[in-house]
N, CA, C and O atoms as a MOPAC input file, in Angstrom:
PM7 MOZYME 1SCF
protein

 N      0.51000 1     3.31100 1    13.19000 1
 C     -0.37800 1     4.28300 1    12.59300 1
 C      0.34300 1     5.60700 1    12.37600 1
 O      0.24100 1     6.07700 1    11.24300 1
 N      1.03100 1     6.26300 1    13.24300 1
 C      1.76300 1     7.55900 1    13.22000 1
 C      2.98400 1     7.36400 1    12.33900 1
 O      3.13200 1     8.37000 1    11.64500 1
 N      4.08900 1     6.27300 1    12.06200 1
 C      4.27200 1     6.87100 1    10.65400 1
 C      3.70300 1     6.84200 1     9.42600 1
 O      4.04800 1     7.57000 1     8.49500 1
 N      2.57600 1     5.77500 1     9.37600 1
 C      2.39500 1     5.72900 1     8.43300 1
 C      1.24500 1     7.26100 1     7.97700 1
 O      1.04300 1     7.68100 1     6.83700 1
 N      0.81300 1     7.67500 1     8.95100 1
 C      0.27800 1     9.28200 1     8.80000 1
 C      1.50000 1    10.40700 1     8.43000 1
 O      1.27400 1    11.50600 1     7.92300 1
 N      2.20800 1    10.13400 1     8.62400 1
 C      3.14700 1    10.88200 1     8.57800 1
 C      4.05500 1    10.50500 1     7.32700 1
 O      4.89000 1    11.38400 1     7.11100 1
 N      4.10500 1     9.55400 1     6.54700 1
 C      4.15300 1     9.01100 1     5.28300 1
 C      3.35500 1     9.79000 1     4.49500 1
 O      3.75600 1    10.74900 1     3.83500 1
 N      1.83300 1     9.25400 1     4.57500 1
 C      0.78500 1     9.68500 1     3.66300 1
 C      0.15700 1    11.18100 1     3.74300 1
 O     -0.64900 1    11.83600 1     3.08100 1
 N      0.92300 1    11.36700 1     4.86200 1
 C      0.18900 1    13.02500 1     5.24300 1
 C     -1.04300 1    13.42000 1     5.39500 1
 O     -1.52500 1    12.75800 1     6.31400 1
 N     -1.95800 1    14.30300 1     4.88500 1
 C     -3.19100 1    14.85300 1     5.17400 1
 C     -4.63500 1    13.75900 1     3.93700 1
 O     -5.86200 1    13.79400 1     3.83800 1
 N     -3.61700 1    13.02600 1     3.32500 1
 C     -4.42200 1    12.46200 1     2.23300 1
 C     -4.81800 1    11.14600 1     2.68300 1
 O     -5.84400 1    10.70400 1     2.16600 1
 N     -4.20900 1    10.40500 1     3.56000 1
 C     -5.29700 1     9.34600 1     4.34800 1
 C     -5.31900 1    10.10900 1     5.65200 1
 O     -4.35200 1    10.53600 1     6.28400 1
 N     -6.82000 1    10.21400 1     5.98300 1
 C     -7.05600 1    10.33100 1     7.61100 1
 C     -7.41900 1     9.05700 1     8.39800 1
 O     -7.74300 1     8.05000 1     7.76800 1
 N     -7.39000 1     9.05200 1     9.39900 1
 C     -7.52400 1     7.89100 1    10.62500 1
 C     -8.47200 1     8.52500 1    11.39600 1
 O     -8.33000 1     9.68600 1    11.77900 1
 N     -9.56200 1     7.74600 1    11.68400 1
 C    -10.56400 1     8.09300 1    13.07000 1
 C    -10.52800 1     7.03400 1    13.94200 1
 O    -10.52100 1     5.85900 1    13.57400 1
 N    -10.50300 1     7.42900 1    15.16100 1
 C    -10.58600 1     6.11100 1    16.38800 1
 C    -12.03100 1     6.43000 1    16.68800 1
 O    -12.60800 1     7.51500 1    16.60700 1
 N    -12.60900 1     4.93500 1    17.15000 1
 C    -13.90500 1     5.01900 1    17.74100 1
 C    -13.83200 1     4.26700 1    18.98100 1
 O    -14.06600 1     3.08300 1    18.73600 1
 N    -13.51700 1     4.54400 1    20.66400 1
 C    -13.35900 1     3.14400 1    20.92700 1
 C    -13.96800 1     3.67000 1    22.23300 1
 O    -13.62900 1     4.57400 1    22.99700 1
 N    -15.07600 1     2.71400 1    22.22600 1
 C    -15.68500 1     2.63100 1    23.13600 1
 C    -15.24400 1     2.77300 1    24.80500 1
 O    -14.49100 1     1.92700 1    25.28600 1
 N    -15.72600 1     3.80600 1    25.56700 1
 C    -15.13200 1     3.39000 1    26.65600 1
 C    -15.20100 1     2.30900 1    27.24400 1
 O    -14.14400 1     1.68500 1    27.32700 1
 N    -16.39900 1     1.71900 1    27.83500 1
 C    -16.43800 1     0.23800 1    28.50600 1
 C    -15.17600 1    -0.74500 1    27.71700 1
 O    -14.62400 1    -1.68000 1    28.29700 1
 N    -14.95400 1    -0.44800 1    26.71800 1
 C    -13.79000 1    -1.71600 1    25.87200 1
 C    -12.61200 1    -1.63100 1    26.64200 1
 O    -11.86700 1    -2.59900 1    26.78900 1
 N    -12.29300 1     0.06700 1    27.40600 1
 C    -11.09300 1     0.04200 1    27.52700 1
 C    -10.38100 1    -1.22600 1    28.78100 1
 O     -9.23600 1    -1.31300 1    29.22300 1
 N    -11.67000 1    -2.10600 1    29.07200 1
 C    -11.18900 1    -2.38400 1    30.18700 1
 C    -10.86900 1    -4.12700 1    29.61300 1
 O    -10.51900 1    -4.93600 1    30.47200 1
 N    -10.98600 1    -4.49400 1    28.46200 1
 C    -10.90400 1    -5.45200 1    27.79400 1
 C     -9.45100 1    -6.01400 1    27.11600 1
 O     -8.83000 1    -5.41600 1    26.23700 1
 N     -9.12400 1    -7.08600 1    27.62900 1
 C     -7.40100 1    -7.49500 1    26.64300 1
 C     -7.78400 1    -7.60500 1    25.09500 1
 O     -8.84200 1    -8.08300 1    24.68600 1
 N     -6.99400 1    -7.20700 1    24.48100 1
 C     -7.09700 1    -7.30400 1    23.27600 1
 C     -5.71700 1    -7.69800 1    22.99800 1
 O     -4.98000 1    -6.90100 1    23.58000 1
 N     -4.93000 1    -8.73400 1    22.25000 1
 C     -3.92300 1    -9.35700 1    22.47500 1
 C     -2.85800 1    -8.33400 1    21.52600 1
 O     -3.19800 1    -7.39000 1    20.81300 1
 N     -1.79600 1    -8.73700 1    21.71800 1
 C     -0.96900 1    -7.34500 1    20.90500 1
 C     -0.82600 1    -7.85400 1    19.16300 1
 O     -1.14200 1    -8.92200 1    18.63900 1
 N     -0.16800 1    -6.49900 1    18.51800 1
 C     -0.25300 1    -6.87400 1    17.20500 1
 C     -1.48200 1    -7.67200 1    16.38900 1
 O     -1.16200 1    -8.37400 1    15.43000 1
 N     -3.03600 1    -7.54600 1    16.81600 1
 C     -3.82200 1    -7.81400 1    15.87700 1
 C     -4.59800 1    -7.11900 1    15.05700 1
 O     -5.34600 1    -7.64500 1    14.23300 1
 N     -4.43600 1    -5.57600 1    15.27500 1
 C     -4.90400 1    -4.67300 1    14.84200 1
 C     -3.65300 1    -4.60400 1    13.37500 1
 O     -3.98200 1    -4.67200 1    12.19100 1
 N     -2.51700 1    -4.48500 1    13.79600 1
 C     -1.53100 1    -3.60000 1    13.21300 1
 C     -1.54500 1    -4.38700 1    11.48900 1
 O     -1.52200 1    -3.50600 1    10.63000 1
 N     -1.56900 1    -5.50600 1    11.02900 1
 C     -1.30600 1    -5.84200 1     9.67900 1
 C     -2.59100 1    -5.20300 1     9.27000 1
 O     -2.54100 1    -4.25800 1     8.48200 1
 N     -3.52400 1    -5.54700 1     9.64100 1
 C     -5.08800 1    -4.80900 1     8.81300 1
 C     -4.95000 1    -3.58600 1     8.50000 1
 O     -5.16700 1    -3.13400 1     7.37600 1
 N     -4.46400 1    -2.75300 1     9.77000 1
 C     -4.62900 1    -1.10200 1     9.10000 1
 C     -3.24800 1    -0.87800 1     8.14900 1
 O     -3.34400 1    -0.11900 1     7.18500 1
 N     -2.44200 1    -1.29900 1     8.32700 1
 C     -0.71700 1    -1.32300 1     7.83600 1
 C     -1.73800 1    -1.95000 1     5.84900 1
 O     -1.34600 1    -1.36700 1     4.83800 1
 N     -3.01100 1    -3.17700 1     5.68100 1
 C     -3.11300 1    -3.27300 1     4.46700 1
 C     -3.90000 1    -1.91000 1     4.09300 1
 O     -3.80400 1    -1.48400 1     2.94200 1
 N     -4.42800 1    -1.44300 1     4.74500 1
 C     -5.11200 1    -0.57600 1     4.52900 1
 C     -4.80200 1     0.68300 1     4.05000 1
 O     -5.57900 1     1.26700 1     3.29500 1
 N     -3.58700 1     1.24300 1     4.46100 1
 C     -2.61200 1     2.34900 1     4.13400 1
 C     -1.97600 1     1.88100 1     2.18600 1
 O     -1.97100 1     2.43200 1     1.08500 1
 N     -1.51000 1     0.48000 1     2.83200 1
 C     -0.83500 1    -0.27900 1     1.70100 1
 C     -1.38800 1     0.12700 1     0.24100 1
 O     -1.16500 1     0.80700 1    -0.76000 1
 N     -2.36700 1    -0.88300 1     0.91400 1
 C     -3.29200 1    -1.87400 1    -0.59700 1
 C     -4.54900 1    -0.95900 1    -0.49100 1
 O     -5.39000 1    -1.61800 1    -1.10400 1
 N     -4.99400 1    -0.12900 1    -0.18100 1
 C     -6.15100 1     0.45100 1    -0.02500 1
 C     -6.34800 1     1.72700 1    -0.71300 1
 O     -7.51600 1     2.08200 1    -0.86900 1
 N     -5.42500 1     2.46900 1    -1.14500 1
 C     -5.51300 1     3.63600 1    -1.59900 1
 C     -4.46700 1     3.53100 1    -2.89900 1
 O     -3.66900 1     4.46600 1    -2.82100 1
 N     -4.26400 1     2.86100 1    -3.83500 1
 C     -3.83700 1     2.62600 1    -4.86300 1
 C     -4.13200 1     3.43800 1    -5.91500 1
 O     -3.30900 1     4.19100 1    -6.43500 1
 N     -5.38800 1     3.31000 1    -6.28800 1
 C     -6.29000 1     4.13100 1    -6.95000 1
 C     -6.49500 1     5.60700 1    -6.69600 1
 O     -5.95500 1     6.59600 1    -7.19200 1
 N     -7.77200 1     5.41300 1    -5.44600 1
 C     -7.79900 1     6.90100 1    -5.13700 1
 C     -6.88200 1     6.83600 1    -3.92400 1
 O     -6.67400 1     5.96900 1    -3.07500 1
 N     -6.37600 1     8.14200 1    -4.15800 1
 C     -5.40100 1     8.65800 1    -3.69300 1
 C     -5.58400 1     9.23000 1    -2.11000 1
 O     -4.70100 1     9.34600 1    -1.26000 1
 N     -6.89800 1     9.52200 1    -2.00700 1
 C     -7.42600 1     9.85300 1    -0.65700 1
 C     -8.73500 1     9.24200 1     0.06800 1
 O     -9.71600 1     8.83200 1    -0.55300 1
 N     -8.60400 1     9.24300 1     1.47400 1
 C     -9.79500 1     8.34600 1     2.01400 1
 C     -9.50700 1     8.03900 1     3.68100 1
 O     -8.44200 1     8.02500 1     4.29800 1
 N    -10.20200 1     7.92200 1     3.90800 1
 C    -10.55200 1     7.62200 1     5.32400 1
 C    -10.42200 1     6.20900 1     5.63900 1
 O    -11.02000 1     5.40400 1     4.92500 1
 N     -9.63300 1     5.75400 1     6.73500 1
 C     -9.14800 1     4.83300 1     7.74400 1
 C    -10.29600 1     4.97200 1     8.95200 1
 O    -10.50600 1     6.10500 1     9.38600 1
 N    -10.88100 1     4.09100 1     9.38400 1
 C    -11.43700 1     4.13900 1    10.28600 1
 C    -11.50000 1     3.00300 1    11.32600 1
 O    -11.96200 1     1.95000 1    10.88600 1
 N    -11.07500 1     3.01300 1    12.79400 1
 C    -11.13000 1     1.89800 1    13.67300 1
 C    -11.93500 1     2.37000 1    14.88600 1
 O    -12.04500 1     3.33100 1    15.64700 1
 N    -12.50600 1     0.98600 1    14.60400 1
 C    -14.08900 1     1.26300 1    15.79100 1
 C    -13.71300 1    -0.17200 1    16.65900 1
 O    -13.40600 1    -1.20900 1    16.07100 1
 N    -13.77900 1    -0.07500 1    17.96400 1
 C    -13.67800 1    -1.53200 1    18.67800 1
 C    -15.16500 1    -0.86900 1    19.72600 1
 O    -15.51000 1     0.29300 1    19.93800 1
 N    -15.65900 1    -1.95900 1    20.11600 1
 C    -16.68000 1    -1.83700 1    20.75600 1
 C    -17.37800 1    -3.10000 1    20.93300 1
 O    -17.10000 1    -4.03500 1    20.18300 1
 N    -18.44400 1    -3.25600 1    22.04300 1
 C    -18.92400 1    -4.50200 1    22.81000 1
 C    -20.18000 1    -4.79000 1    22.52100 1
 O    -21.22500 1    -4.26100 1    22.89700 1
 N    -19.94300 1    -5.82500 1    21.70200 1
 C    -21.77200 1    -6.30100 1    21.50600 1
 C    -21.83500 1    -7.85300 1    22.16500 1
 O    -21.10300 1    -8.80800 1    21.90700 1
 N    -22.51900 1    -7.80200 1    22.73400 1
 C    -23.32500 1    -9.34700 1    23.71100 1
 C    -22.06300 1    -9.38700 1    24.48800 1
 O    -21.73200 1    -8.49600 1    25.27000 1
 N    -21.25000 1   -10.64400 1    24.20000 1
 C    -20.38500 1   -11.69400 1    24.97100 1
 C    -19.02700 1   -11.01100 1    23.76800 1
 O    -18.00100 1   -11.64300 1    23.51500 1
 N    -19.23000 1   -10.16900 1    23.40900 1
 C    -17.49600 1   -10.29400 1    21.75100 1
 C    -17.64900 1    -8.94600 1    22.09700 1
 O    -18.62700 1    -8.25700 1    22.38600 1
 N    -15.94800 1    -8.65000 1    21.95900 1
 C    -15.15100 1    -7.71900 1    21.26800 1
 C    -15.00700 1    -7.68100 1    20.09300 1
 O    -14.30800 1    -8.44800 1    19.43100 1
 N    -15.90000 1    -6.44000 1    19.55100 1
 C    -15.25800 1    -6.03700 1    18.21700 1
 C    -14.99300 1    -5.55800 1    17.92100 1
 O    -15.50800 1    -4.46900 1    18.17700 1
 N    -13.84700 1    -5.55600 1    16.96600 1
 C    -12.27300 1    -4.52000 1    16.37300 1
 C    -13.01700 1    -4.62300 1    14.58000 1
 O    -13.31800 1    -5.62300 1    13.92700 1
 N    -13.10600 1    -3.30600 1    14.26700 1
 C    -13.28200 1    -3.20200 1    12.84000 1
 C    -12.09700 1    -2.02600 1    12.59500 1
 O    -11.66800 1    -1.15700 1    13.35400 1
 N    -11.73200 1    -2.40600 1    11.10400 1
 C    -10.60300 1    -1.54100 1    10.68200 1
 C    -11.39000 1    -1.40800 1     9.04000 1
 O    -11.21400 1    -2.22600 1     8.13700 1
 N    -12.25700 1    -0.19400 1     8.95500 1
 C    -13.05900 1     0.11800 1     7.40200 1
 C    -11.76800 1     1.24900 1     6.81700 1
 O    -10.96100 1     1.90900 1     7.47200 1
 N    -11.90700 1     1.17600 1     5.80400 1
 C    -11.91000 1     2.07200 1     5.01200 1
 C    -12.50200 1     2.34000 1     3.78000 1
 O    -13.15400 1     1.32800 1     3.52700 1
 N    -12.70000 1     3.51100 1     2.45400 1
 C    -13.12600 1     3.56200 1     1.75700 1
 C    -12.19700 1     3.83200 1     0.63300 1
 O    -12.26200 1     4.81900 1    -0.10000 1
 N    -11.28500 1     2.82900 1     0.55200 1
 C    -10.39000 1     2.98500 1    -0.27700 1
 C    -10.93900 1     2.30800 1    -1.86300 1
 O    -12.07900 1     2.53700 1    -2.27000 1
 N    -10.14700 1     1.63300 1    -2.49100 1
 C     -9.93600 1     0.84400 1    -3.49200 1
 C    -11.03400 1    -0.08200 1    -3.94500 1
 O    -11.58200 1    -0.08700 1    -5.04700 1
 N    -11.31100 1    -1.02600 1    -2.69600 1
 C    -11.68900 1    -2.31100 1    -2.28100 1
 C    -10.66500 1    -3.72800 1    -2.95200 1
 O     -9.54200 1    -3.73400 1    -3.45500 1
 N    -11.52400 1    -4.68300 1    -2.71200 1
 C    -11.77600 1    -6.30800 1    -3.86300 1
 C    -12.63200 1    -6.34900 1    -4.24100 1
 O    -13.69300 1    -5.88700 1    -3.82300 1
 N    -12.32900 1    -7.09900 1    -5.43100 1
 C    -13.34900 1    -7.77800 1    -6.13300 1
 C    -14.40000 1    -8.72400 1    -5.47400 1
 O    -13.64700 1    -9.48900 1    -4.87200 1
 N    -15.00500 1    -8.92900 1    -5.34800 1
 C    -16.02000 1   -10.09500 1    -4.51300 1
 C    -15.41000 1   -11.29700 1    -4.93300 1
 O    -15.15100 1   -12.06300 1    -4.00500 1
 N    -15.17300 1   -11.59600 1    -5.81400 1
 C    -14.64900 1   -13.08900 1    -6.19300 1
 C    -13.23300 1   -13.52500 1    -5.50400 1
 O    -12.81000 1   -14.67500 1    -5.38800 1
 N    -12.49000 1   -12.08600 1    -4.99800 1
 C    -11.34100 1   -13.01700 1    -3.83400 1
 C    -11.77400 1   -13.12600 1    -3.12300 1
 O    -11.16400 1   -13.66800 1    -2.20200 1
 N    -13.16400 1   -12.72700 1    -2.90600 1
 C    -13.64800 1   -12.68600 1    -0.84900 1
 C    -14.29400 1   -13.91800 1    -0.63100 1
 O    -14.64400 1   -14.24000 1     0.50400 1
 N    -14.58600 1   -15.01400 1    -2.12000 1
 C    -15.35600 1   -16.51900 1    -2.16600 1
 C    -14.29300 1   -17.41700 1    -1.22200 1
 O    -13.08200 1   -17.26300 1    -1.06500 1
 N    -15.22100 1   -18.42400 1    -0.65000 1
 C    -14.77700 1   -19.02000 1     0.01900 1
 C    -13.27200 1   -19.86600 1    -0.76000 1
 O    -12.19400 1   -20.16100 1    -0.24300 1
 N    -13.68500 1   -20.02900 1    -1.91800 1
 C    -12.58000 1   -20.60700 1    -2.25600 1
 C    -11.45400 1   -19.90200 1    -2.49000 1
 O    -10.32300 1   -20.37100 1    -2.62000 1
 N    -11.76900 1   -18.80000 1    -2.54100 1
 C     -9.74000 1   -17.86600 1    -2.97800 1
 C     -9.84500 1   -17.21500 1    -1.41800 1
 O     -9.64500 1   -16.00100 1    -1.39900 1
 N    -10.12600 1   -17.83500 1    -0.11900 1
 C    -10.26400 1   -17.10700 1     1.12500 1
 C     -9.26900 1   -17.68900 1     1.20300 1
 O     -8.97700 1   -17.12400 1     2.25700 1
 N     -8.12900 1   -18.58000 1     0.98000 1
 C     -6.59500 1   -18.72300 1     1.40100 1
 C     -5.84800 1   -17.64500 1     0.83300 1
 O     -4.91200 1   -17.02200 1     1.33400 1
 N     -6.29700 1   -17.53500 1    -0.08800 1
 C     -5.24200 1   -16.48700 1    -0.77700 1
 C     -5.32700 1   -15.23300 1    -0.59400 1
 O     -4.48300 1   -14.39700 1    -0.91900 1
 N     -6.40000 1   -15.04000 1    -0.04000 1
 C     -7.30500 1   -13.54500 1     0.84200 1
 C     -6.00600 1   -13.76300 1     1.88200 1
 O     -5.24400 1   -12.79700 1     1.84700 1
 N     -5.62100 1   -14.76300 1     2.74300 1
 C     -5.20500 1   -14.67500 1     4.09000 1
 C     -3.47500 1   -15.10600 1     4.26200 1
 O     -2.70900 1   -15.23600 1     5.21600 1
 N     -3.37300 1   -15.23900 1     2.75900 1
 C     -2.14600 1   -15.60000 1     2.67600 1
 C     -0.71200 1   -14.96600 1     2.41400 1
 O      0.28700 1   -15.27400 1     1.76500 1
 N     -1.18900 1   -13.72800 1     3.40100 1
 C     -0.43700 1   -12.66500 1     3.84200 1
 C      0.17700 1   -12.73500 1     5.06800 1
 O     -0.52700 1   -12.39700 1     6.01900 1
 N      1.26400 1   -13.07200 1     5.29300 1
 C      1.88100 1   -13.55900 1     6.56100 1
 C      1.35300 1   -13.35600 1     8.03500 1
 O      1.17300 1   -14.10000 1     8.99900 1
 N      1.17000 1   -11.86900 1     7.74500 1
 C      0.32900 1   -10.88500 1     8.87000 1
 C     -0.98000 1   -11.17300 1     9.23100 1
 O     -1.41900 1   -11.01000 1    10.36900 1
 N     -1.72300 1   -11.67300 1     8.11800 1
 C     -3.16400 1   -11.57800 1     8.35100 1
 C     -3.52000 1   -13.35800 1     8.64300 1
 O     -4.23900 1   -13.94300 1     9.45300 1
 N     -2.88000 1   -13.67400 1     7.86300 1
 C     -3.16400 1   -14.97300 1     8.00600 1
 C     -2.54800 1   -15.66100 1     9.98500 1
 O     -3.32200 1   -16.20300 1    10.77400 1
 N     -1.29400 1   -15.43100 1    10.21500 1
 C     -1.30900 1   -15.30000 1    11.38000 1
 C     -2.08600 1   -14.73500 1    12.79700 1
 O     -2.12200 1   -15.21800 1    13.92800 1
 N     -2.64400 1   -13.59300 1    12.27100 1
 C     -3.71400 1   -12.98200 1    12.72600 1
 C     -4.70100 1   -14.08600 1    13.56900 1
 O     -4.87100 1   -14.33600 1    14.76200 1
 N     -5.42700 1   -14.76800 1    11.90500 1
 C     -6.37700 1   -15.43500 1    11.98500 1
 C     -6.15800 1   -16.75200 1    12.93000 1
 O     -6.90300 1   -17.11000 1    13.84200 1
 N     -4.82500 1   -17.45700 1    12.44400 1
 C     -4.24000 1   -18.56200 1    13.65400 1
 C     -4.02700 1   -18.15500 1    14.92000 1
 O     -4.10200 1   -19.19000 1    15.58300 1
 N     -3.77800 1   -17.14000 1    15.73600 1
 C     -3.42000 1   -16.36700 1    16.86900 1
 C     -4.82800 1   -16.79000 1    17.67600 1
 O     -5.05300 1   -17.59200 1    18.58200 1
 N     -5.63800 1   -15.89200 1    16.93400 1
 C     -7.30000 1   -15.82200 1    17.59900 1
 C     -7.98500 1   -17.32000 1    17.70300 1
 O     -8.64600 1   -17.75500 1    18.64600 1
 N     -7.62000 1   -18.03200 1    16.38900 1
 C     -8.73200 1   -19.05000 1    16.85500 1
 C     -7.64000 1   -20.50700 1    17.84400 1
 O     -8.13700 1   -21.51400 1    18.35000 1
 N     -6.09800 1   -20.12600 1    17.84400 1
 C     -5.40700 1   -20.92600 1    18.80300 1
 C     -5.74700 1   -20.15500 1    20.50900 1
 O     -5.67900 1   -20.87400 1    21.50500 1
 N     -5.99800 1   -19.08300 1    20.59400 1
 C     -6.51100 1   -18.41300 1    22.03300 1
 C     -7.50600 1   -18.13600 1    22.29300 1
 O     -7.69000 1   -17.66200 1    23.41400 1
 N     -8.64200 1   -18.30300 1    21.36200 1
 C    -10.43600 1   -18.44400 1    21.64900 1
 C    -10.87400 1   -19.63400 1    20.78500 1
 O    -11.97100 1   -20.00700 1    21.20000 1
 N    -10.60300 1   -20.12300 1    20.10800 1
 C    -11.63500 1   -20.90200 1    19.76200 1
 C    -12.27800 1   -20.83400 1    17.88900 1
 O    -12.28800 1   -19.82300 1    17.18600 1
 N    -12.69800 1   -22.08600 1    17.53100 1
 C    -13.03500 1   -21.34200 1    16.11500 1
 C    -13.90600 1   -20.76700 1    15.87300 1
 O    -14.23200 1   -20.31700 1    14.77500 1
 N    -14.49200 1   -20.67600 1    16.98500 1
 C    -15.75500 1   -19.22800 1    16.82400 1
 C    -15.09600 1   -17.65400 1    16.33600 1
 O    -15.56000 1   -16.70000 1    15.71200 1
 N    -14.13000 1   -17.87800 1    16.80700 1
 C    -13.58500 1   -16.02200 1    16.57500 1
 C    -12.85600 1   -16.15600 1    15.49800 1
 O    -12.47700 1   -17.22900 1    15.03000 1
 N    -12.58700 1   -14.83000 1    14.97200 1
 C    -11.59000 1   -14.84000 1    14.07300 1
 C    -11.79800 1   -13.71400 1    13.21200 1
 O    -12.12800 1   -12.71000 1    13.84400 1
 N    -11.71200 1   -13.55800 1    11.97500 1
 C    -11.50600 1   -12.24800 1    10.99500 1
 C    -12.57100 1   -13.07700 1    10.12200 1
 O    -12.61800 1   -14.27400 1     9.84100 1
 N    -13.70500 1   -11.61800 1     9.68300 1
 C    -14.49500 1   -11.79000 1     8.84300 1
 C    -13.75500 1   -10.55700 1     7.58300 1
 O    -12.99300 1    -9.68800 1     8.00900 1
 N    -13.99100 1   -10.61000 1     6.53200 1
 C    -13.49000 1    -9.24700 1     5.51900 1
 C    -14.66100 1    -9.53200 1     4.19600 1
 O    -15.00400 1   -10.49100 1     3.50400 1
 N    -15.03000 1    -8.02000 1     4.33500 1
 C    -16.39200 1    -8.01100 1     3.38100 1
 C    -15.38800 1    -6.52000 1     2.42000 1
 O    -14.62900 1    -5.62200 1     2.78500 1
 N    -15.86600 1    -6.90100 1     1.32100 1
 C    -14.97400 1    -5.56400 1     0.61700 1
 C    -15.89200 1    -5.34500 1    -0.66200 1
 O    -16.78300 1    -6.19000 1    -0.74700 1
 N    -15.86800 1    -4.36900 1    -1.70300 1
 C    -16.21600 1    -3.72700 1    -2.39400 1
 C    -15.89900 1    -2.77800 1    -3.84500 1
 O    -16.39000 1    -1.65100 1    -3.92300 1
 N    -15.18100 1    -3.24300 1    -4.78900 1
 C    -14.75200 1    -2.83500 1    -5.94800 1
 C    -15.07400 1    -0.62900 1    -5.57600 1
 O    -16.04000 1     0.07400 1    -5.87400 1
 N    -14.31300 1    -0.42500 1    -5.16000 1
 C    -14.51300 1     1.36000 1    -5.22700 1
 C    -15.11800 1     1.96900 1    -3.93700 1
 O    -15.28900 1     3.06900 1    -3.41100 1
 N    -15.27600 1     1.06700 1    -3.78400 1
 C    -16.18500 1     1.31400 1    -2.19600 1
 C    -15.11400 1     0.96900 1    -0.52600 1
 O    -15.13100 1     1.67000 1     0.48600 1
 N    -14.39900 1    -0.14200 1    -0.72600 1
 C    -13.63600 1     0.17000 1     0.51000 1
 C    -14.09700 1    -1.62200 1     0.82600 1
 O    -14.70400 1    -2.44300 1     0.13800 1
 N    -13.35600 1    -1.69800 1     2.43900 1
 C    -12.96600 1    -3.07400 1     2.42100 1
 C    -12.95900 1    -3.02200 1     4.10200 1
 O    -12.12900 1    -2.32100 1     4.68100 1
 N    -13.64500 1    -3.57600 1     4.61400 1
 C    -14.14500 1    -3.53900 1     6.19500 1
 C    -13.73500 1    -5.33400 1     6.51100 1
 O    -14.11200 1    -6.31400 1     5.86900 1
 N    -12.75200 1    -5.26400 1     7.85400 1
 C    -12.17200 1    -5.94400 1     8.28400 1
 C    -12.74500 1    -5.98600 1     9.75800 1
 O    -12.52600 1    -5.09200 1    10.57600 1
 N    -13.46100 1    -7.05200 1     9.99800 1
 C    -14.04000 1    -7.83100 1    11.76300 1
 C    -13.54600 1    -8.00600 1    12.24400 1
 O    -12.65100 1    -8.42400 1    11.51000 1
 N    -13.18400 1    -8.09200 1    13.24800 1
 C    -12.26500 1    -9.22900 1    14.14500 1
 C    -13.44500 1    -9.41500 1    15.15600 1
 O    -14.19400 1    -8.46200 1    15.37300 1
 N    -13.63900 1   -10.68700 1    15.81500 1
 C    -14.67900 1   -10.92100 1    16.71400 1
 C    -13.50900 1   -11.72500 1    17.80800 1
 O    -12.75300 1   -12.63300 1    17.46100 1
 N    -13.61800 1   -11.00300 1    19.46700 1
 C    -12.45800 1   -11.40000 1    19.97300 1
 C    -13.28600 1   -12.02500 1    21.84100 1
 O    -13.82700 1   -11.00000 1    22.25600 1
 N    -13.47100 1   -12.93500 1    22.69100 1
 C    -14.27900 1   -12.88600 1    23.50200 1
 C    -14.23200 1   -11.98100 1    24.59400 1
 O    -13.08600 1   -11.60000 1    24.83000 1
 N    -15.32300 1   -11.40500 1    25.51400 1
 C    -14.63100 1   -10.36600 1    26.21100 1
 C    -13.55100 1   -11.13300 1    27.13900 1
 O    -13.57500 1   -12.31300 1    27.49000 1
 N    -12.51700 1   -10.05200 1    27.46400 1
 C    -11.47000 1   -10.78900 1    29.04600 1
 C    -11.12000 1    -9.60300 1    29.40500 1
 O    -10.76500 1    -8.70200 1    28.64600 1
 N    -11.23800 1    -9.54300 1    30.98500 1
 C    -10.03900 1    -8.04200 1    31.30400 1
 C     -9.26000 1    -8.49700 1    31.32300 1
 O     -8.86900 1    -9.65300 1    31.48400 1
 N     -8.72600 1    -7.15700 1    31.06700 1
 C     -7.14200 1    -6.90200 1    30.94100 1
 C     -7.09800 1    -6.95400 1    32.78200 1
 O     -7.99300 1    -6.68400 1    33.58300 1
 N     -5.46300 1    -7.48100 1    33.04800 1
 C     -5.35000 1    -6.46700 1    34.28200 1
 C     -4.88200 1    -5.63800 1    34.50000 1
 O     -4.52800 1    -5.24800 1    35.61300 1
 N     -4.67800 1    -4.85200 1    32.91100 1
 C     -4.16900 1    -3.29400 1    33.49400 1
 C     -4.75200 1    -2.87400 1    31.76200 1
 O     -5.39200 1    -3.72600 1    31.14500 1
 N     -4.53500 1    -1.90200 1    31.30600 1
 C     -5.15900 1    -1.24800 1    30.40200 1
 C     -4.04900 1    -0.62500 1    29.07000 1
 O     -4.13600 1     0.37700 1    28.36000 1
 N     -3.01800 1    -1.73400 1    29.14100 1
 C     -1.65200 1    -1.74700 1    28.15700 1
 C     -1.95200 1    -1.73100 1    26.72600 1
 O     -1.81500 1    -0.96600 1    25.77200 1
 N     -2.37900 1    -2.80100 1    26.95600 1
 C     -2.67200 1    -4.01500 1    25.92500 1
 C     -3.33100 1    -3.00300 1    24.70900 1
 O     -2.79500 1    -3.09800 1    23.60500 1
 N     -4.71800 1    -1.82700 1    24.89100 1
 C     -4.98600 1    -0.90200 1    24.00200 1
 C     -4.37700 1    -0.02400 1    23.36800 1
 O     -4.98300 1     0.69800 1    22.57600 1

């Protein structure tokens, strides 16, 4: 995140939202980092400025990691089930998605809802586990 702020300067901002109770939760390494890394990328093409935003926080039995922004977006028609390979067929993301459901299960994994001008909000649904130490965040 810090170079890439330091790349883009004052014209993308980043907000953290993260729940305290989460902090006590593993969250496995590198699953955050390709989402916001597309987000810097592929997200601000167009307009030139916009907000990054990562919220992790605990609903029921899941960890959830969202990485929004209000950049660019997609079209709805890559987000159809049928061009969802080619949605994921980004080394990073798509690995992502194999990581989570080879260490939880195919319940978890990356949902991505996006928006032609509006921005492109990335899920991750992860089960809770402590950490035994508080690295891993």
């Amino acid at each position: 995140m810090y170079i890439n702020q330091i790349r883009y300067g004052e014209s993308i901002k980043v907000h953290y939202f993260i729940s305290p109770e989460c902090l006590q939760y593993e969250l496995p390494k590198l699953i955050l980092q390709p989402f916001v890394e597309n987000a810097f990328f592929h997200g601000f093409n167009r307009k030139k400025e916009g907000v990054i935003q990562l919220l992790i926080l605990q609903k029921d039995n899941e960890l959830i990691c969202e990485i929004n922004d209000n950049g660019d977006g997609m079209a709805d028609k890559t987000l159809t089930r049928k061009n969802r390979r080619q949605l994921f067929s980004g080394i990073g993301i798509r690995n992502v998605q194999e990581r989570i459901q080879l260490l939880y299960g195919e319940e978890y994994g990356v949902k991505v809802a996006s928006q032609i001008g509006e921005g492109t909000r990335i899920t991750i649904r992860l089960p809770l586990k402590k950490s035994k130490d508080n690295t891993n965040l």
